[in-house]
C-alpha positions as CSV (number, residue, x, y, z in Angstrom):
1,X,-41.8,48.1,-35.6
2,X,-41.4,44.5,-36.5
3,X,-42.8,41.6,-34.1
4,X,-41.8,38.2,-33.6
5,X,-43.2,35.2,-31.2
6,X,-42.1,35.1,-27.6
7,X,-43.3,33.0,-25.0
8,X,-46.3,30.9,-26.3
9,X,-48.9,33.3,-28.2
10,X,-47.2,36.4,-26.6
11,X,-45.8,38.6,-29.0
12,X,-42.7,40.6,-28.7
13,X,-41.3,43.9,-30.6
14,X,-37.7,43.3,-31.8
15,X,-35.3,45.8,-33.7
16,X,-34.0,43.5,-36.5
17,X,-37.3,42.9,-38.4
18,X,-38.4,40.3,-37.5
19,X,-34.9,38.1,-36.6
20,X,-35.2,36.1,-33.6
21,X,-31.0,36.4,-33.1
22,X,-29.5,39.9,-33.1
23,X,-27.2,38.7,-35.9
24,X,-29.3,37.9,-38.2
25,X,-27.7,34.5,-39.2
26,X,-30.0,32.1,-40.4
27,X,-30.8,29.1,-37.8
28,X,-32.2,26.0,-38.1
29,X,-34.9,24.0,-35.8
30,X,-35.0,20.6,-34.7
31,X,-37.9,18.7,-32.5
32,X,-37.3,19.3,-29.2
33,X,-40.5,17.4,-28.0
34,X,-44.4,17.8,-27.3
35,X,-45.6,18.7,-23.9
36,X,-48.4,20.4,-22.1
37,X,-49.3,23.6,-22.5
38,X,-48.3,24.4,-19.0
39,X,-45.0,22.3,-19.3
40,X,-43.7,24.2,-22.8
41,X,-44.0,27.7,-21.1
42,X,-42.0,26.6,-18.3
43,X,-39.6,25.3,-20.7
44,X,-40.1,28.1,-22.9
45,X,-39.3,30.8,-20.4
46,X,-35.8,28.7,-19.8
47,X,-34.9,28.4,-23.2
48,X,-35.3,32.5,-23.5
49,X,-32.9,32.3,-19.8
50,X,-30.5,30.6,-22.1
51,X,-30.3,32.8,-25.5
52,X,-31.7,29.9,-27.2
53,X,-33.9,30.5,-30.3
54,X,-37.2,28.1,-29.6
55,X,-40.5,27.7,-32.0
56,X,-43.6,26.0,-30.9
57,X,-46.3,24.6,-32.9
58,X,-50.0,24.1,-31.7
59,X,-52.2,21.6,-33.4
60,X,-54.9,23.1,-35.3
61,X,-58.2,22.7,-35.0
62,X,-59.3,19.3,-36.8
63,X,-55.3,17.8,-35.7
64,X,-56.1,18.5,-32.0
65,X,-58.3,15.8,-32.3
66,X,-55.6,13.5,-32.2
67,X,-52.7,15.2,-31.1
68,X,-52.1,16.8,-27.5
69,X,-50.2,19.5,-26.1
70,X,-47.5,21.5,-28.0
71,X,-44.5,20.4,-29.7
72,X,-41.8,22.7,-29.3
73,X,-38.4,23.0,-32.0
74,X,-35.2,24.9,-30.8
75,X,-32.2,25.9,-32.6
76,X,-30.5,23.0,-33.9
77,X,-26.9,23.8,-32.6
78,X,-27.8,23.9,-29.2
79,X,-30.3,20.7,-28.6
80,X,-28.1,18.9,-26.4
81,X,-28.6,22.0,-24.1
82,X,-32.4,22.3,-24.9
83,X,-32.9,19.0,-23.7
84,X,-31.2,19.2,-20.3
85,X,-33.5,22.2,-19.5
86,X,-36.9,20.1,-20.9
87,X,-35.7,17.0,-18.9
88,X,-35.0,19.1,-16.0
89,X,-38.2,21.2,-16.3
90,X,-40.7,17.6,-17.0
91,X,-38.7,15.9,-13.6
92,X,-39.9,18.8,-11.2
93,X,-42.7,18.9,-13.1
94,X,-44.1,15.4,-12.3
95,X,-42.8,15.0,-8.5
């Protein structure tokens, strides 16, 4: 069974080896923004609400240093959408 990435550092079975989209056409990732740990699993969870393919990258471990939180990338067609649910999310999120 083939495994891909769900929400941050969970990982999920899928059917399609591997493919994040059930049909298997290639997608491509654009910065969606860097947040806090706690902050990109909220938005996380939405963007899987949504159908939207989402990637996340952690800084390693001489780059964390420097760097804070998580930066998260979502599919490219849909990041006007992406980033009404992170705007939405970071508003409730610092009332």
């Amino acid at each position: 069974m083939a495994l891909r990435w769900g929400r941050l550092g969970r990982v999920l079975p899928t059917q399609d080896y591997g493919c994040m989209n059930s049909n298997s056409e290639r997608v491509t990732t654009v910065h969606l923004g860097q947040y806090t740990r706690e902050t990109a699993n909220e938005i996380a969870g939405e963007l899987e609400k949504a159908g939207i393919v989402w990637w996340y990258k952690e800084p390693g471990w001489l780059s964390q240093v420097w760097e804070y939180g998580v930066r998260l990338f979502v599919d490219k067609s849909r990041l006007a959408e992406s980033k009404v649910i992170a705007e939405r999310i970071v508003a409730a999120r610092n009332q």
